[in-house]
C-alpha positions in Angstrom: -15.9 -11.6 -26.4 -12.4 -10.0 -28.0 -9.8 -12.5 -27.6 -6.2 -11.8 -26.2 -4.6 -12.1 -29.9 -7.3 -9.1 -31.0 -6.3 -6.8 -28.3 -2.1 -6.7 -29.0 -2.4 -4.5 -32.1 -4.6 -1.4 -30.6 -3.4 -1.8 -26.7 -0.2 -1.9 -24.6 2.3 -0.8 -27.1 5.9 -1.8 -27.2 7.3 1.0 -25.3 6.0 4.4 -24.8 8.4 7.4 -25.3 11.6 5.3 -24.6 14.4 6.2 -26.3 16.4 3.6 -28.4 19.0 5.8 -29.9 22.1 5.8 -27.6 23.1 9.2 -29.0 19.7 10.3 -27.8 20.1 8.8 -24.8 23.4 10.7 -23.7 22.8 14.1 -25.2 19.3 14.2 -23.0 21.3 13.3 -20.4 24.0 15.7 -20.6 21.2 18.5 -20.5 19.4 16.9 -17.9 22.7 18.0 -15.9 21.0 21.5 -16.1 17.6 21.4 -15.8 15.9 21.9 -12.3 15.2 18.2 -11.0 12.5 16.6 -9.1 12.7 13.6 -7.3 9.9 11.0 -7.8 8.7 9.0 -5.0 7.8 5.6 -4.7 4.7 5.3 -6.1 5.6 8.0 -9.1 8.2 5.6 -10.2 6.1 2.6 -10.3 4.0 5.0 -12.1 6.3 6.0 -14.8 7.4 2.5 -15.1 4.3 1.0 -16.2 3.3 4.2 -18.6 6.8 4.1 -20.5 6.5 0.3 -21.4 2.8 0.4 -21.9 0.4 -1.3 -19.4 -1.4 1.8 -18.8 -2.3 2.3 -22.7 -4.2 4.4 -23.7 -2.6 6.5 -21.6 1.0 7.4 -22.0 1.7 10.6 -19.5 1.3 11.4 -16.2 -2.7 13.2 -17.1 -3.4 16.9 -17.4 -6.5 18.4 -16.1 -9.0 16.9 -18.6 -7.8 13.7 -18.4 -8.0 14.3 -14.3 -11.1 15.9 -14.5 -13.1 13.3 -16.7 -11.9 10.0 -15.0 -12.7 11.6 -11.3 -16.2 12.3 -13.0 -17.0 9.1 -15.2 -13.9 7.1 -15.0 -13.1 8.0 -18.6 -9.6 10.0 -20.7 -10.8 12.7 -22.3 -11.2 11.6 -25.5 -13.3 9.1 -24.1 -11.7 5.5 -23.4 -12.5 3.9 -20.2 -9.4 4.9 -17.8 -11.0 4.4 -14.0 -7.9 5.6 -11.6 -6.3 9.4 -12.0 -2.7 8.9 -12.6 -0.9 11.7 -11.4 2.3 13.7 -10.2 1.7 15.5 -7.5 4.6 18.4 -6.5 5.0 21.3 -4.0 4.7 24.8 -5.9 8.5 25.4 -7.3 9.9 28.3 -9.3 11.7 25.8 -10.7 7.9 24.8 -12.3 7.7 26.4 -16.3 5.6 25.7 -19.0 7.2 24.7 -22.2 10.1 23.8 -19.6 12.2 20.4 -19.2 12.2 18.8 -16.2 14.3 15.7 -15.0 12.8 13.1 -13.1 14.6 11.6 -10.8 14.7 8.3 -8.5 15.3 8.1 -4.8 18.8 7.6 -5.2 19.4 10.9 -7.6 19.5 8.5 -10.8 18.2 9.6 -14.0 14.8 8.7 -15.0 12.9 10.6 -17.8 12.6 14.0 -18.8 9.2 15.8 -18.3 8.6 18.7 -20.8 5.9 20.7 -18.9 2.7 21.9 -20.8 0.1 21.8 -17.7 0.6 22.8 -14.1 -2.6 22.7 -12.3 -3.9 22.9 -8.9 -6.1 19.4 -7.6 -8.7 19.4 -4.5 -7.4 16.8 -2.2 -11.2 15.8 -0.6 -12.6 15.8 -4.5 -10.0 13.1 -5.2 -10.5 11.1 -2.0 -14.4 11.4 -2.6 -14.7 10.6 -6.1 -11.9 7.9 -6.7 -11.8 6.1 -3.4 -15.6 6.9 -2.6 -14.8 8.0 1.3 -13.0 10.8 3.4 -11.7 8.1 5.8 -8.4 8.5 6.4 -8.2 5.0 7.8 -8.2 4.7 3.9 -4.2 4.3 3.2 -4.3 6.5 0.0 -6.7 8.9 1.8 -4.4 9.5 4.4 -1.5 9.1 1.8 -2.9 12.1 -0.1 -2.2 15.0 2.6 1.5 14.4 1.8 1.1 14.8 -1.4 1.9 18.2 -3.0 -0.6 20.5 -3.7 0.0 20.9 -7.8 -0.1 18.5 -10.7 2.5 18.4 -13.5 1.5 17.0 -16.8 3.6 16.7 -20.2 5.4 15.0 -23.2 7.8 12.3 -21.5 10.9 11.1 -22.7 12.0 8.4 -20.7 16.0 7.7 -20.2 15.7 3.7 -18.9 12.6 2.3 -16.5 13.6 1.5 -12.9 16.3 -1.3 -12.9 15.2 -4.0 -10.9 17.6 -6.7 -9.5 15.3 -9.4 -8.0 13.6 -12.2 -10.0 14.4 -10.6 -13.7 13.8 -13.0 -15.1 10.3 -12.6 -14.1 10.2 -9.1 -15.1 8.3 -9.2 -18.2 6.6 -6.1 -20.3 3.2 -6.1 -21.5 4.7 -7.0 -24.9 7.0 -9.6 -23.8 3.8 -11.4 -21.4 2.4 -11.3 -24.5 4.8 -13.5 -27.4 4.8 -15.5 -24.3 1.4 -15.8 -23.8 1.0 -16.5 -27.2 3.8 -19.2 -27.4 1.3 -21.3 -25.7 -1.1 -21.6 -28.5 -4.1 -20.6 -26.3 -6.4 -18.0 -27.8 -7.9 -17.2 -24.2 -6.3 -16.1 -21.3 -7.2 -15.3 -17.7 -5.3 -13.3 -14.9 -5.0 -13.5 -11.6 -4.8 -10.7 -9.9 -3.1 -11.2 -6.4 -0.8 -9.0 -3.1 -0.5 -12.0 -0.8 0.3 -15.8 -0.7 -1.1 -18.3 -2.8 -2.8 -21.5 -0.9 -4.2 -24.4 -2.2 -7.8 -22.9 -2.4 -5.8 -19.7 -4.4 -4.8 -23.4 -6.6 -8.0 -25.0 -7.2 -9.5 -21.4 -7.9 -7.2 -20.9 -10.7 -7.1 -24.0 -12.7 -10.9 -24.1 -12.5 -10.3 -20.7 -13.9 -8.3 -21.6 -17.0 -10.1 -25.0 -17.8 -13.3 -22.8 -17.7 -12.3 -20.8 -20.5 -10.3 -23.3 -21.9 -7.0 -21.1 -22.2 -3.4 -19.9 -20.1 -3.7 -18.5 -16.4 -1.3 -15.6 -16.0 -0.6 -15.2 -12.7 0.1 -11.4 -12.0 1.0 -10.8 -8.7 1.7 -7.3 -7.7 5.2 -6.6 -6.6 5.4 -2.3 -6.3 3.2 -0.7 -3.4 0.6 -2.6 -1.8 -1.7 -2.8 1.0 0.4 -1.7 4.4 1.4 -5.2 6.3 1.2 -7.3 3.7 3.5 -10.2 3.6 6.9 -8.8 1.5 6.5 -9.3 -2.0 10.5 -11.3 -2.2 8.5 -14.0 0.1 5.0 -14.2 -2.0 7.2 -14.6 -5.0 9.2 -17.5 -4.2 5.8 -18.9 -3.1 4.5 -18.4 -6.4 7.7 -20.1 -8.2 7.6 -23.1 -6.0 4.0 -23.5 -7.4 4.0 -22.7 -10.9 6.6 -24.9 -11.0 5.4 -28.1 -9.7 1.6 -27.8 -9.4 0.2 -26.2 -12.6 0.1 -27.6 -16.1 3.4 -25.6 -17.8 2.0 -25.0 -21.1 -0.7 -23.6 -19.0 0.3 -21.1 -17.0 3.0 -17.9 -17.2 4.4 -16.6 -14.1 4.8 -12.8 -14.7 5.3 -9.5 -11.5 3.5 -6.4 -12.0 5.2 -3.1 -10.1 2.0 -1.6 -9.5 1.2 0.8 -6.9 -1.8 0.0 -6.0 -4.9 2.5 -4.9 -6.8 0.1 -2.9 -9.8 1.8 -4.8 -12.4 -1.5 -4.7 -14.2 -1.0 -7.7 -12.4 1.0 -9.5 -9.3 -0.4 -9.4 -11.0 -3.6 -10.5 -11.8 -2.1 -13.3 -7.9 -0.5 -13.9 -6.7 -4.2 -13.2 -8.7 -5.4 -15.9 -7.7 -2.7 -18.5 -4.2 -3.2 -17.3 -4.4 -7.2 -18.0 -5.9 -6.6 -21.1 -2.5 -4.9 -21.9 -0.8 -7.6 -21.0 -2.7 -10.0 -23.2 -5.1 -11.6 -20.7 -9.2 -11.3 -22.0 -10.7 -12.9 -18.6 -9.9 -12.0 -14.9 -10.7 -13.8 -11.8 -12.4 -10.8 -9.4 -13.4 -12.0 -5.7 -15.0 -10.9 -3.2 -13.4 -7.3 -1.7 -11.3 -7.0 -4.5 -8.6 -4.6 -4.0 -10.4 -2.7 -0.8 -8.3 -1.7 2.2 -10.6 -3.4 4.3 -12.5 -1.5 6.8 -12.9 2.0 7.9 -12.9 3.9 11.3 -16.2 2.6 12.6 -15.1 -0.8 11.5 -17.2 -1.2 8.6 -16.5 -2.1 4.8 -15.2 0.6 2.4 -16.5 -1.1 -0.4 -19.5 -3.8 -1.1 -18.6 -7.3 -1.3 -19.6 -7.8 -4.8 -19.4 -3.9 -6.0 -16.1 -4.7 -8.3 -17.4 -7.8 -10.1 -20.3 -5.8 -10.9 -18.7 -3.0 -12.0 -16.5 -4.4 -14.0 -19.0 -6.9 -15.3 -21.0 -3.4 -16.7 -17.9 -2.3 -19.1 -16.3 -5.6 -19.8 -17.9 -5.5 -23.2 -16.2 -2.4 -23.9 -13.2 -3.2 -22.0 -12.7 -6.5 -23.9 -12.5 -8.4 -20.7 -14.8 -10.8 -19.1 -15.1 -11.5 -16.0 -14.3 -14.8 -14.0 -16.1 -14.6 -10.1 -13.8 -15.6 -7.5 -16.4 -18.6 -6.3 -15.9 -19.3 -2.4 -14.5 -23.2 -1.9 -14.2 -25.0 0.7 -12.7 -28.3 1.3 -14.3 -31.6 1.9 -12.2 -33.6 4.2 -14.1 -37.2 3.6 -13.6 -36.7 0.0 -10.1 -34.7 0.0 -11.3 -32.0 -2.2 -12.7 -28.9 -2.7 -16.0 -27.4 -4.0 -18.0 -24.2 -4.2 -20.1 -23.8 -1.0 -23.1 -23.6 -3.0 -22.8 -27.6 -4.4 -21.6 -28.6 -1.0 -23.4 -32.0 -0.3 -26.0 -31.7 2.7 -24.2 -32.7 6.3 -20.8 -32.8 4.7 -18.1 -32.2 6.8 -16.1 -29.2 5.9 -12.4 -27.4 6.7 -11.2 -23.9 6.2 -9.2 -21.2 7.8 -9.3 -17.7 7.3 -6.1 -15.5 6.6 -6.7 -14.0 10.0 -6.3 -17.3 11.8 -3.4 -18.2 9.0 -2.0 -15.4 10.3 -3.1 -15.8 14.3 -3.2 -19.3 14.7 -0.4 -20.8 13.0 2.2 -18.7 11.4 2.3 -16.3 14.7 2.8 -19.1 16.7 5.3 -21.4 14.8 2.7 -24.1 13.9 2.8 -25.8 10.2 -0.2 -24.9 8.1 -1.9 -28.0 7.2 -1.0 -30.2 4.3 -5.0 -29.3 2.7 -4.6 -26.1 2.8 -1.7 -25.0 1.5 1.7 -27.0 -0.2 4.5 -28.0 2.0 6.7 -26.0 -0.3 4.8 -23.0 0.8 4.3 -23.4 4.0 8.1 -23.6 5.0 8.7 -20.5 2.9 5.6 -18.9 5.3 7.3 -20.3 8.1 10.8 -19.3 7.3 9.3 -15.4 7.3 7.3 -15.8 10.2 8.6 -15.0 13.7 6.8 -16.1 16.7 4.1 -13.3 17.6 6.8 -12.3 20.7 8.9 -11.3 18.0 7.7 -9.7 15.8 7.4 -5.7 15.3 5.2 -3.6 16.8 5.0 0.3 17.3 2.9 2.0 20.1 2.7 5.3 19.0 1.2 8.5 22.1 -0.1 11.2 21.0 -1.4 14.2 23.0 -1.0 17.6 24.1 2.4 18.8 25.4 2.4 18.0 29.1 -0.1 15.3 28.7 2.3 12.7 29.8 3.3 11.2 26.9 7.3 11.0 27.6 6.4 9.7 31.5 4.5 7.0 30.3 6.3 5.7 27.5 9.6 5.6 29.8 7.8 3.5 32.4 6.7 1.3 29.6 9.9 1.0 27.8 11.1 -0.3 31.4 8.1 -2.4 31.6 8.9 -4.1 28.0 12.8 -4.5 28.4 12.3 -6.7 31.9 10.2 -8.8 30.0 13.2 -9.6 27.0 12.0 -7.1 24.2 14.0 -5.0 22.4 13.0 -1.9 22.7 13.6 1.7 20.7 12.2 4.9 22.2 11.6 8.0 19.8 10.3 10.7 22.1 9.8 14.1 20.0 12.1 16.1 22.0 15.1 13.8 21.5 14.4 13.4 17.4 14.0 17.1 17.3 16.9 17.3 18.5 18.9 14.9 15.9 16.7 13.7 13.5 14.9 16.9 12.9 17.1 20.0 13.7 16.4 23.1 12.0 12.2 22.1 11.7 9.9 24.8 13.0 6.4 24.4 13.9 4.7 25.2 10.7 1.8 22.5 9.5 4.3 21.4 7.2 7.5 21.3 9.5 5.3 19.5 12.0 3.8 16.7 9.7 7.7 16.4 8.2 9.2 15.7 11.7 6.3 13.2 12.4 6.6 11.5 9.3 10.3 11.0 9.8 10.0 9.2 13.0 6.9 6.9 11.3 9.9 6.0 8.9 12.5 5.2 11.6 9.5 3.3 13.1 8.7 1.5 10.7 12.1 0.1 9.6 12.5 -0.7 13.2 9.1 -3.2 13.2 9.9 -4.3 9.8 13.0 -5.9 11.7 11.3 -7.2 14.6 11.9 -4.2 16.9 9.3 -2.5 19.1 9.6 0.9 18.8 7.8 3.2 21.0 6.9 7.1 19.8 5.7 10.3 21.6 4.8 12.9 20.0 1.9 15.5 20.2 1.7 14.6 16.7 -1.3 16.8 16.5 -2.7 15.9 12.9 -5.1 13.2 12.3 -4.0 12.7 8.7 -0.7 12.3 9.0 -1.1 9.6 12.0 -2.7 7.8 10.3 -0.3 8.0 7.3 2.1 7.1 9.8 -0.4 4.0 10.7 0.1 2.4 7.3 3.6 3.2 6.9 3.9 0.6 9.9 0.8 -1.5 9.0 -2.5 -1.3 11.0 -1.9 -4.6 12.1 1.3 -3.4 13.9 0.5 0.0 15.2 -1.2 0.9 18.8 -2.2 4.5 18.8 -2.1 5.6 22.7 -4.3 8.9 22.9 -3.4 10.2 26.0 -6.4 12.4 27.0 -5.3 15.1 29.3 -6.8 18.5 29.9 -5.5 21.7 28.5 -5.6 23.7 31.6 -3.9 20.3 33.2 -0.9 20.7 30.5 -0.7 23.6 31.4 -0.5 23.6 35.1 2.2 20.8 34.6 4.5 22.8 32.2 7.8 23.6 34.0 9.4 25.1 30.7 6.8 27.9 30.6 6.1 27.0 26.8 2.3 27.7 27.1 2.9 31.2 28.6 5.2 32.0 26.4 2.3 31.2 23.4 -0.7 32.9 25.0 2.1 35.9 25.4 2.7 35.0 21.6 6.2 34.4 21.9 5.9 30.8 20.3 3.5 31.0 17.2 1.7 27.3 16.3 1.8 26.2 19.4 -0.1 23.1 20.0 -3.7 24.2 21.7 -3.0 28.0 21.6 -3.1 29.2 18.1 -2.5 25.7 16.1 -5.2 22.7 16.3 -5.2 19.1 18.0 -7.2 17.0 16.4 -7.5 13.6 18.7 -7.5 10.2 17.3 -10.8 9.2 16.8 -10.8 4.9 17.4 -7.1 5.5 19.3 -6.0 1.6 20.2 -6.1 2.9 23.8 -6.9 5.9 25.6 -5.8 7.3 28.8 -6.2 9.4 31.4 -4.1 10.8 33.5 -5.8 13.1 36.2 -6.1 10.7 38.9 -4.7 8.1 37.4 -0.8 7.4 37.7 1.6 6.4 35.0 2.9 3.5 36.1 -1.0 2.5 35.5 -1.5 3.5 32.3 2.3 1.9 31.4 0.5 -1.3 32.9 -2.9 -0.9 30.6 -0.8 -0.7 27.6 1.7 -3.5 28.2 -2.1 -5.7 28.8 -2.6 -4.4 25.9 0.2 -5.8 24.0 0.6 -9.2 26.2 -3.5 -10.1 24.6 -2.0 -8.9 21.6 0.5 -11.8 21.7 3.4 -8.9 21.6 4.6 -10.0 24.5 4.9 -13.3 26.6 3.1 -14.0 29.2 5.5 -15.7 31.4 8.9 -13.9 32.0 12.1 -15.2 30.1 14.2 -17.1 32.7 
């Protein structure tokens, strides 16, 4: 196996295309001034972050088409090193767009981030790319889903990067492949094993990892993930100050180096196993701990698995010769109460007594309702941060999001239940799709793309509204399966009720007082909604209703049920 030490000469450079020179610096910026800009999004500039100083090496750009084609195909660069996730950047078509031509990149806040001298533009096939590199069209999948925003070109070409995102929280965790590694090899240990990890740490997480490092007798270095992760997860400012409190007081310190990785994850199972590792070996690590599930998204629409339990050790396992990383199986432990300890379930004496909790009923049992995890399974130290981010369920953020045809009965409904949710002490936001066009979205027409950009700014409002605690309550036809479920993990799954409301065309139409389905069969209103332009309903909607024959101060009454077993709501009124 290829130690840590062998790996920092041909991987993970210093950093890649940066610019030292000051002069540079300010004369690319002063012609950046008058190039044509585009402005990167989230996951880009996590992207670009991790290329410029290195963690991605071999690969230093965003990839042209051959790159693309051959690591869609056999998970490979063109020039063959193993590279198992396409790392793109994905744009709408722009006459701004020429070869040989500069292009600034830009953060979310206008600022500065690289230049992009363009020598490939090429078209990409949105179902290849879900197919291939996440292995399903699902768009349950987050990235799936994710993908239909995306635009419909690829840019490609030499980078010169100005600065990397500046990041204000925990700097002095903020570490580069090349620093993680003098640190790393401060320690004196030849071996080192990652951990790779988006949520946090309990005392099973603990006895995992030290096994881990006293198994091959080196450093751990824990790498959790700080940039995009799975929708809902718990916020990366809490799961680090989890991680401090224990590296701190728990683990050996000439044994362990707390380090974050802004990654934007691809939930990709297997694959991204596989780009963890390579990305680890960059940072000096030869070993990584891979569980069960690693990096999957969960499960799909019919509620099964997207990936195998054991498809990402394995795959990994097949290249980690080549790779220069070995793998380290995340072994299932439980914990021993007569004996206060814990061991794999496969050495688990006959008719011992055991205790565990899974992260749902972490998540269900005790944290939603305000009661202290218990002293075996996690540290006090953690569960008080936990607690100190957890509301009670009552209070916590939750969007119910109706969809259906114009006239359905979306607005009706949600009003009653708005009423419904208010009496019983929540706070309560209603977005209906008239109102937002009105002042969020003035100006939008009714094109694919006009439609998906109006429903995609009240998911954002919507989700910043849960993120806080609110309830926030949408209708919209919102006609587009794709983006509602983009919309879904924006929110989180865990905190999104999709309300189909199932209502006949001719019913719609029969109902419509403002004459806007005439006008459409008359062709006076192109795109209209179950005329000329598609509804594609939900296809595992939360709830669905009906509302021929059935009133809708009933179905208001089905979805707050819904919500009270839910926890959402309390059962007994507020005084």
């Amino acid at each position: 196996m290829t130690t840590s030490t062998d790996l920092i000469a041909p991987y993970g450079g210093t950093l890649v295309n940066l610019l030292a020179d000051p002069e540079d610096t300010q004369r690319l910026k002063d012609r950046a001034q008058r190039m044509p800009s585009l402005q990167l999004s989230e996951r880009a500039v996590c992207d670009l972050e991790l290329l410029a100083t290195g963690a991605f090496s071999p690969l230093d750009r965003f990839m042209g088409k051959a790159d693309y084609d051959r690591v869609l195909e056999e998970m490979r660069l063109s020039r063959g090193p193993l590279f198992p996730i396409p790392i793109t950047l994905p744009a709408d078509p722009s006459p701004d767009f020429h070869l040989d031509g500069d292009l600034a990149l830009r953060d979310a806040k206008n600022d500065l981030l690289a230049v992009l001298t363009l020598e490939e533009i090429y078209p990409w096939d949105r179902a290849e790319l879900a197919l291939k590199a996440f292995g399903t069209l699902d768009l349950r999948h987050p990235l799936v889903a994710e993908s239909h925003r995306w635009g419909s070109l690829n840019l490609a070409g030499r980078l010169q990067v100005v600065r990397t995102p500046v990041h204000y929280d925990f700097r002095e965790l903020r570490l580069t492949p090349a620093e993680t590694r003098r640190r790393l090899q401060s320690t004196g240990f030849r071996n080192v094993v990652a951990f790779q990890t988006r949520n946090p740490l309990h005392r099973v997480h603990e006895e995992l990892t030290k096994r881990a490092t006293v198994e091959v007798d080196g450093v751990l270095l824990l790498h959790p993930v700080v940039g995009l992760t799975k929708p809902g997860d718990v916020d990366h400012y809490t799961r680090v100050r989890t991680y401090r409190a224990l590296a701190s007081r728990y683990y050996d310190p000439r044994r362990i180096v707390l380090a974050l990785l802004p990654l934007a994850m691809r939930l990709a199972g297997p694959r991204e196993a596989l780009w963890h590792a390579l990305i680890r070996r960059n940072f000096g690590a030869n070993h990584l701990i891979i569980g069960r599930d690693h990096a999957s998204p969960g499960v799909d629409s019919a509620g099964k698995p997207f990936y195998g339990p054991y498809d990402a050790q394995e795959l990994v396992e097949r290249h980690s010769e080549e790779l220069g990383v070995g793998v380290v199986p995340f072994r299932e432990l439980v914990y021993l109460p007569d004996e206060e300890r814990y061991e794999e379930t496969s050495k688990v004496p006959g008719g011992a007594r055991i205790a565990s909790i899974s992260g749902t009923q972490v998540r269900d049992e005790f944290l939603n309702l305000g009661k202290q995890l218990p002293e075996w399974f996690t540290r006090t130290e953690v569960a008080d941060i936990l607690a100190g981010s957890y509301r009670p369920r009552h209070q916590q953020g939750v969007c119910v999001w109706f969809t259906g045809l114009s006239g359905s009965g979306k607005s009706t409904t949600a009003e009653i239940l708005t009423v419904l949710l208010l009496e019983r002490g929540r706070q309560v936001t209603l977005l209906d799709g008239d109102v937002v066009r009105t002042h969020l979205s003035r100006g939008l027409g009714f094109s694919k793309e006009d439609r998906d950009t109006n429903i995609r700014r009240i998911g954002y409002v919507a989700a910043e509204i849960v993120r806080h605690g609110g309830l926030a309550i949408c209708a919209a036809v919102s006609p587009y399966r794709a983006t509602r479920n983009d919309v879904r993990n924006m929110v989180g799954k865990d905190r999104f009720v999709e309300v189909y409301v199932d209502t006949p065309l001719e019913v719609c139409e029969s109902r419509d007082t403002k004459g806007m389905y005439a006008k459409a069969r008359r062709g006076e209103m192109p795109h209209f909604t179950g005329i000329d332009d598609p509804y594609e309903p939900p296809e595992q909607a939360e709830i669905t209703l009906r509302t021929v024959g059935v009133s809708p101060e009933a179905n208001a009454e089905q979805i707050l049920a819904h919500l009270l077993l839910k926890g959402f709501v309390r059962e007994d009124l507020p005084a």
